[in-house]
DOPAVEX-847168 format. One record per residue (C-alpha): x negated, y, z negated; residue in three letters; residue number from 1. Coordinates in pm, 1 decimal. Layout:
N
+----------+----------+----------+------+-----+
!       xx !       yy !       zz ! code ! pos !
+----------+----------+----------+------+-----+
!        X !        Y !        Z !  ala ! NUM !
...
+----------+----------+----------+------+-----+
//
This chain:
171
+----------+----------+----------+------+-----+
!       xx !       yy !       zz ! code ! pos !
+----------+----------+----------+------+-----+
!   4755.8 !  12899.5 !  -4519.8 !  unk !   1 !
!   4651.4 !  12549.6 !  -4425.9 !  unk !   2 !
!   4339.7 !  12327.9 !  -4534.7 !  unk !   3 !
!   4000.7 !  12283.0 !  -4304.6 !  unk !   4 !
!   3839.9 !  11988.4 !  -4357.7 !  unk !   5 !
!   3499.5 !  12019.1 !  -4480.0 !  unk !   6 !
!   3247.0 !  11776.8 !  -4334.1 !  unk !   7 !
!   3036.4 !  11593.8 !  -4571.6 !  unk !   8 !
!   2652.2 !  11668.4 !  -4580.5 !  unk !   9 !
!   2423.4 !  11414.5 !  -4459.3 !  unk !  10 !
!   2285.8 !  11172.2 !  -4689.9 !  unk !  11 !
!   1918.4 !  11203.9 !  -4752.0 !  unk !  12 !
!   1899.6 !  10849.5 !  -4882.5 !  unk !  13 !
!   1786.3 !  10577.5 !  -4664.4 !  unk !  14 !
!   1711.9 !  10233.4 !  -4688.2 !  unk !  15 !
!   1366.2 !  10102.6 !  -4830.5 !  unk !  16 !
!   1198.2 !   9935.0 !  -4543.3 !  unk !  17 !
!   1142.9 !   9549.4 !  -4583.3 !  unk !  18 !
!    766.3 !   9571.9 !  -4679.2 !  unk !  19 !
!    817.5 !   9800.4 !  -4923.8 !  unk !  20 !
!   1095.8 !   9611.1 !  -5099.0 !  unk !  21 !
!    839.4 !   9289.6 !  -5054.5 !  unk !  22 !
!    580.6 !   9493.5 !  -5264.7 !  unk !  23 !
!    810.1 !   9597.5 !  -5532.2 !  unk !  24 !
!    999.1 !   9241.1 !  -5574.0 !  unk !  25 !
!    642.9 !   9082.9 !  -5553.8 !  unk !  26 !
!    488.6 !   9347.8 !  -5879.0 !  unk !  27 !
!    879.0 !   9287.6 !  -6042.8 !  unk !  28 !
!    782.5 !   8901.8 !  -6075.6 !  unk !  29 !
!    488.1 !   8996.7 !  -6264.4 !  unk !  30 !
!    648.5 !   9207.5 !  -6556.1 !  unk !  31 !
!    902.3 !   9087.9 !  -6795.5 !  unk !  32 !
!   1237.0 !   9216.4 !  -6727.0 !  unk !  33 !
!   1112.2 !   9290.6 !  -6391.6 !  unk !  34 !
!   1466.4 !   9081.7 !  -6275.0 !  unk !  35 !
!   1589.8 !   9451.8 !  -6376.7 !  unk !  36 !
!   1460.2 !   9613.6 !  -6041.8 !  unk !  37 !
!   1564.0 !   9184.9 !  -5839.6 !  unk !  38 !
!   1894.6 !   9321.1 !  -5935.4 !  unk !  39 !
!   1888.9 !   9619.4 !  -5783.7 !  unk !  40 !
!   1697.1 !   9560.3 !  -5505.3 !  unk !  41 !
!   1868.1 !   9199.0 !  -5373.1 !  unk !  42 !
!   2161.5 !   9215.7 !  -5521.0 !  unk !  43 !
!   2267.5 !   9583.8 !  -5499.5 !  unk !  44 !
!   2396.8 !   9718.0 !  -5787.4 !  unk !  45 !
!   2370.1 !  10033.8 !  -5900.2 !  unk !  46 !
!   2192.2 !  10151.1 !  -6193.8 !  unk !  47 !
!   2524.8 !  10186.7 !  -6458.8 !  unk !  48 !
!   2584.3 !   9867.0 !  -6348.8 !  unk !  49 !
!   2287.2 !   9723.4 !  -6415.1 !  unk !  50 !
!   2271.2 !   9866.1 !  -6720.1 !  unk !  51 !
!   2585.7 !   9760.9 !  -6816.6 !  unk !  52 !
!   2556.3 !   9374.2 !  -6731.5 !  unk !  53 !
!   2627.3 !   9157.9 !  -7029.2 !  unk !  54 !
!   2515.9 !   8801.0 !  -7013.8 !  unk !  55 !
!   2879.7 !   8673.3 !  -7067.4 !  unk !  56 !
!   2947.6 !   8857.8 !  -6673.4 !  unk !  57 !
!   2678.4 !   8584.9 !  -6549.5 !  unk !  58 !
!   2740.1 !   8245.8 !  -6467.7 !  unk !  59 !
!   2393.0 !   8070.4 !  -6397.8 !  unk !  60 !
!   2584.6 !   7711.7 !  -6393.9 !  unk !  61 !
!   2796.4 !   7817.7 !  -6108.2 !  unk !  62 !
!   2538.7 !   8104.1 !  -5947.1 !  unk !  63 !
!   2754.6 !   8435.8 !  -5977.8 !  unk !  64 !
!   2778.9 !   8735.7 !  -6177.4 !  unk !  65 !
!   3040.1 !   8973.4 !  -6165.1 !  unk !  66 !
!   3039.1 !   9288.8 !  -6187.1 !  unk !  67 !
!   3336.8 !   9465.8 !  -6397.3 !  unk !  68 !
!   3172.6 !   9722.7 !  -6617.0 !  unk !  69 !
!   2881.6 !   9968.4 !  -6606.4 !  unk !  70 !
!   2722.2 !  10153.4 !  -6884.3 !  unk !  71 !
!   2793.0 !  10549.8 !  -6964.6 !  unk !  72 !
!   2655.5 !  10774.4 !  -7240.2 !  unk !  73 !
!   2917.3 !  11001.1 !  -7303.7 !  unk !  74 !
!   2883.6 !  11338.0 !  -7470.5 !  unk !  75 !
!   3155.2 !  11495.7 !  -7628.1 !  unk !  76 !
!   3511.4 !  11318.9 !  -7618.7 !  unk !  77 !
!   3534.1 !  11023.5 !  -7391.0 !  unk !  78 !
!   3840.1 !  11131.2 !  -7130.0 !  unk !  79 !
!   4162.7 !  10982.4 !  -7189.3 !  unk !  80 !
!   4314.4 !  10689.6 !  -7050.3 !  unk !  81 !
!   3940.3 !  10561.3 !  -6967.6 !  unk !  82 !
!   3869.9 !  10226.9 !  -7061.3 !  unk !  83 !
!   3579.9 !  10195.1 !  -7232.8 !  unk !  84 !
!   3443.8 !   9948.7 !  -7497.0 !  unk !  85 !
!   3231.1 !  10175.3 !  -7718.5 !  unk !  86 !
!   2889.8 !  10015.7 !  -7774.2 !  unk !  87 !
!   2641.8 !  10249.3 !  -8029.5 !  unk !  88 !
!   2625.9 !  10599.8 !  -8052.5 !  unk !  89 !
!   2717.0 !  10798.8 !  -7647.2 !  unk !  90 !
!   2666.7 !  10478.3 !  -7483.9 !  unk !  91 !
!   3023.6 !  10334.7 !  -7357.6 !  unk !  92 !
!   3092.5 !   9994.8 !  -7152.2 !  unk !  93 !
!   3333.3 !  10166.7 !  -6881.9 !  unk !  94 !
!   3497.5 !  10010.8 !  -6573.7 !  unk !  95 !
!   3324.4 !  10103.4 !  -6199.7 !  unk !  96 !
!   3434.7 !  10454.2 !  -6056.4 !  unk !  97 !
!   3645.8 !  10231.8 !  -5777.8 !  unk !  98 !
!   3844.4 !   9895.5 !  -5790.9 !  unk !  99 !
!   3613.2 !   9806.7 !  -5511.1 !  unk ! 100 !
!   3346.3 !   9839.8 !  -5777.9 !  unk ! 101 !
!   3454.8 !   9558.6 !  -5957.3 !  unk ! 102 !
!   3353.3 !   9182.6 !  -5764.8 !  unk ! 103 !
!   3231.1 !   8895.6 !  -5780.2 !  unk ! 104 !
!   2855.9 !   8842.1 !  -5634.8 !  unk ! 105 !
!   2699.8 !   8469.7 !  -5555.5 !  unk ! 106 !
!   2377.7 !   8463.0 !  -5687.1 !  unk ! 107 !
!   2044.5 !   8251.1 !  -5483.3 !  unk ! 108 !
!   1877.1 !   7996.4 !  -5657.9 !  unk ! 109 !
!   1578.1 !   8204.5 !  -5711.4 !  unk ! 110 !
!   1802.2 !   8490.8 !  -5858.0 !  unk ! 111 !
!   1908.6 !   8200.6 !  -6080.8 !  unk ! 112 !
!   1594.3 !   8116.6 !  -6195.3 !  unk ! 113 !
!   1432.4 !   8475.0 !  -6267.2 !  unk ! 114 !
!   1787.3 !   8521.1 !  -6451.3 !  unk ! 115 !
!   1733.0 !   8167.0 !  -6665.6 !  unk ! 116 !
!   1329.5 !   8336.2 !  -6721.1 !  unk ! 117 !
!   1452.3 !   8631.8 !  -6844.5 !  unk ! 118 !
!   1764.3 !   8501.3 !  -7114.3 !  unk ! 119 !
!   1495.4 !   8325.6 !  -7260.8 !  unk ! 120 !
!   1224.3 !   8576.6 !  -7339.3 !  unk ! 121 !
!   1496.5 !   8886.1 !  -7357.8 !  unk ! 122 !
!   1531.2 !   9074.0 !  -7669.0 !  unk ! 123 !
!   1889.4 !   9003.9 !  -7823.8 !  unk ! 124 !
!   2114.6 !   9247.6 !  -7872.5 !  unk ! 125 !
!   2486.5 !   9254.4 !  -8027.7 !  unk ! 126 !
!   2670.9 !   9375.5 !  -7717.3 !  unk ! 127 !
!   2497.5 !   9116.0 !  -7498.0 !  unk ! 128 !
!   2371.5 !   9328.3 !  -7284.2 !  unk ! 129 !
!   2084.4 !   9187.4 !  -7047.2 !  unk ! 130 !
!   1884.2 !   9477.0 !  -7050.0 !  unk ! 131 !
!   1813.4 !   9709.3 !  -7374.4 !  unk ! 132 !
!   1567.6 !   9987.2 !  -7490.2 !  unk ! 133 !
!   1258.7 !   9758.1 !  -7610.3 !  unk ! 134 !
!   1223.6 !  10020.1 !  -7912.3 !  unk ! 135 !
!   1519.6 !   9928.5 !  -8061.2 !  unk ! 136 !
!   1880.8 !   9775.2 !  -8081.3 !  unk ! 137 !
!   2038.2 !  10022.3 !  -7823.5 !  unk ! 138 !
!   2137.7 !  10009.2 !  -7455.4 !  unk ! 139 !
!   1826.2 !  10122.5 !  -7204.8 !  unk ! 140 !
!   1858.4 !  10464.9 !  -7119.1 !  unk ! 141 !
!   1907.7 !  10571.5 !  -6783.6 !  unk ! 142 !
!   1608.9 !  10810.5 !  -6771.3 !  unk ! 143 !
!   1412.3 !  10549.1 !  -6904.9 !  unk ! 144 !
!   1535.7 !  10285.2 !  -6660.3 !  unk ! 145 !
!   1396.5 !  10542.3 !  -6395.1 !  unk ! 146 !
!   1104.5 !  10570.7 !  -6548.5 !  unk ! 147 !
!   1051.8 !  10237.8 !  -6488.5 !  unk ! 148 !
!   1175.5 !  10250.6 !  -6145.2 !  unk ! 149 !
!    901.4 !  10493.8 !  -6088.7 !  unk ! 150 !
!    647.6 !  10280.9 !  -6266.2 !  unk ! 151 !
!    739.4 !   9998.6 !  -6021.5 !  unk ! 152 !
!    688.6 !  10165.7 !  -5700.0 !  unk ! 153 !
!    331.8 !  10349.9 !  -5850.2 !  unk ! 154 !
!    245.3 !   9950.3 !  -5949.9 !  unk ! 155 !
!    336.5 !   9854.0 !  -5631.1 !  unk ! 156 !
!    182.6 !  10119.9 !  -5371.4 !  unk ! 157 !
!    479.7 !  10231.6 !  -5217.6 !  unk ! 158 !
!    603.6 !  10558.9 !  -5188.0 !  unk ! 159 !
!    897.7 !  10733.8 !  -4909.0 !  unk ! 160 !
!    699.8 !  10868.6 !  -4657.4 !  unk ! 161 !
!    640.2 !  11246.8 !  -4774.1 !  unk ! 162 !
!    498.4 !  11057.8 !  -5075.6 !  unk ! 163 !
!    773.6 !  11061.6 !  -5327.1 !  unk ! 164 !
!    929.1 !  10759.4 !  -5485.0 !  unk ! 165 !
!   1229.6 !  10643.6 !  -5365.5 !  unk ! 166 !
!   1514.8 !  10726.0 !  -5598.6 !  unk ! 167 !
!   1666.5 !  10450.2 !  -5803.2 !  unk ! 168 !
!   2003.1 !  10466.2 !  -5584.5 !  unk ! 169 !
!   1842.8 !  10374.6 !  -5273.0 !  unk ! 170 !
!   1713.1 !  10041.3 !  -5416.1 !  unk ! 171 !
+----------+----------+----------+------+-----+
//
């Protein structure tokens, strides 16, 4: 018996059109940690790896960050031969999915500054993570990071065009 390939469904994601990405970087300058949704949206990472992002992986001398580790909350057993750093409770440091998931990305000056803005107001944390739960010592959670995501786009006025928000991954 021999394989058939089966053809891969169509992505339903698209890209946020320029205005709307205007709007939501424009309201993101105005809250703090709102560099959260700059990262996503200019800089493309995805939302582990966002979450993930320890101060040590940013360089704001020499304007890069890189990206080599993303954050996971694990239930149960964490799969062998992973590597993971384990942070509090499910929440794991874990490398990308892919090897192409790890690199090295230049950062503007503006990304700079909102970066520099942010170190200094950002609650501290012992992981050094650049983004935690504000209600207490613990990585942000990913449905609350989308919560915010949604937030965002509600602050902003902009919506896909059957009126729902855009998900997180298509920032």
């Amino acid at each position: 018996a021999g394989f058939r390939k089966i053809k891969r469904g169509k992505s339903r994601r698209a890209s946020i059109p320029r205005e709307d990405v205007g709007k939501l970087l424009e309201q993101a300058r105005k809250i703090p940690g709102g560099v959260r949704w700059g990262i996503a949206l200019i800089l493309g990472l995805r939302q582990g790896e966002a979450l993930g992002l320890r101060w040590g992986d940013i360089d704001l001398d020499a304007g890069f960050l890189t990206v080599s580790w993303q954050l996971q909350g694990v239930t149960g057993r964490m799969p062998g031969g992973m590597e993971a750093i384990p942070l509090v409770g499910k929440y794991y440091l874990t490398r990308p999915k892919t090897g192409s998931g790890e690199r090295v990305i230049p950062l503007t000056g503006s990304m700079v500054a909102w970066l520099r803005e942010w170190e200094a107001i950002a609650p501290k944390n012992p992981w050094g993570l650049v983004f935690q739960s504000l209600r207490g010592v613990k990585p942000l959670p990913a449905d609350t990071d989308r919560t915010g995501w949604k937030d965002l786009q509600a602050a902003a006025g902009v919506a896909r065009p059957d009126g729902k928000p855009y998900i997180l991954h298509e920032a």
